[in-house]
Legacy VTK file of the C-alpha trace (Angstrom):
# vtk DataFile Version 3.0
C-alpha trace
ASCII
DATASET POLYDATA
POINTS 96 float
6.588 25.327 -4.315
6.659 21.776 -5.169
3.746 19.191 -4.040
5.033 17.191 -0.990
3.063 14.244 -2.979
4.520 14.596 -6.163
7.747 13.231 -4.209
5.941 9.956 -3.793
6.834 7.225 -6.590
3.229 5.679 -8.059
5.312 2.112 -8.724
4.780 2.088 -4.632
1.108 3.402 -4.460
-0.113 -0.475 -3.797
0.223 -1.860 -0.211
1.140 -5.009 -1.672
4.330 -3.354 -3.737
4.756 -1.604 -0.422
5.409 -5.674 1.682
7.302 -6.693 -0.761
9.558 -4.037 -1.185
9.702 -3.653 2.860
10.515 -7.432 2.645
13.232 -7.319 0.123
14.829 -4.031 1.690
15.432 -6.415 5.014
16.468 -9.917 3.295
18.941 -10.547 0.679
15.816 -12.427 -1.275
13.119 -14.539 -0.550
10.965 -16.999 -2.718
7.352 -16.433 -4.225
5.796 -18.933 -1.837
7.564 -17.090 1.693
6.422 -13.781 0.026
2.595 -15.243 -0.931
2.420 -16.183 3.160
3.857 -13.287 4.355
1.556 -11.161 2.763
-1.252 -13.129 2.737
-1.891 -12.932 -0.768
-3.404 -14.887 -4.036
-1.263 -16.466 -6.572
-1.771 -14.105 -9.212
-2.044 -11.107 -7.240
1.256 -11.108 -5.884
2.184 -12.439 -9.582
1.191 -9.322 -10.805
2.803 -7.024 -8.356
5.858 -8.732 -8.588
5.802 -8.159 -12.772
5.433 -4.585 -12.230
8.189 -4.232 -10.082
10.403 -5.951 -11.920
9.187 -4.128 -15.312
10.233 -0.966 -12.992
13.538 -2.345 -12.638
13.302 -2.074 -9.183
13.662 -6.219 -8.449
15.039 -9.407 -10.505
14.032 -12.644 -10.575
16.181 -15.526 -9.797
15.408 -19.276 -10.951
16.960 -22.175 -9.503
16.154 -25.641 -8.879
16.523 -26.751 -5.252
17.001 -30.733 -5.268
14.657 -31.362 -8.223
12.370 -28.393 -7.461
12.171 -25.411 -9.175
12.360 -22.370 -6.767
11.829 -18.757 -7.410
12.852 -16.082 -5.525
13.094 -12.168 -6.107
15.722 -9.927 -5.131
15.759 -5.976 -4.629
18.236 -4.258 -7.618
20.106 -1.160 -6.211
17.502 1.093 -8.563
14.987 -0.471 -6.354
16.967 0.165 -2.775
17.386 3.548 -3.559
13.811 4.609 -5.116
11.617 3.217 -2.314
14.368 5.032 0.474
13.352 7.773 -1.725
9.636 7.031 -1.667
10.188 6.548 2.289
11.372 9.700 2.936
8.838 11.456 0.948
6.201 9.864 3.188
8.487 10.834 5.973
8.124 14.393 5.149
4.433 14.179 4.097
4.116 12.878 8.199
5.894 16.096 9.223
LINES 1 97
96 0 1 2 3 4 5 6 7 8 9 10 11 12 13 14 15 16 17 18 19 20 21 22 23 24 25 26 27 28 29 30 31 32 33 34 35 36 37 38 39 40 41 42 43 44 45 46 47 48 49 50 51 52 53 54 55 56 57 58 59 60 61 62 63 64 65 66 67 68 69 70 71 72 73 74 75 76 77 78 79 80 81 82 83 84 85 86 87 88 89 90 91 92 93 94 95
């Protein structure tokens, strides 16, 4: 039999990966500074998490300037959507 754990994907093991993965599977994107406050997190720790994720494929980045700011924001790619339902229902089971 299987290990009800070894459903659960590792690229979702931190809790910060876990908000911003929550907050991208609600929103269409949001920007590094909304995601920062939301969180409640450094610069270069939600930096870092954000990397990863995207070196999982499971967001992209989007640049843009907004008047004559530069804005970044992050979006959730369909790999993503689909591996943390996964991961969700994996914990769903491991609650059963």
């Amino acid at each position: 039999m299987k290990s009800i754990i070894s459903k659960l994907n590792k690229g979702f093991e931190s809790r910060v990966r876990l908000g911003i993965m929550s907050v991208l599977m609600v929103n269409d994107s949001m920007d590094f500074n909304a995601l920062k406050d939301l969180l409640e997190v450094t610069d270069g720790n939600l930096a870092s998490h954000l990397k990863a994720l995207e070196g999982l494929g499971y967001i992209h980045t989007v640049k843009q300037f907004i008047g004559r700011k530069p804005n970044t924001s992050y979006e959730i790619t369909s790999a993503g959507r689909e591996s943390f339902s996964e991961h969700l229902k994996a914990l769903e089971e491991l609650l059963k």
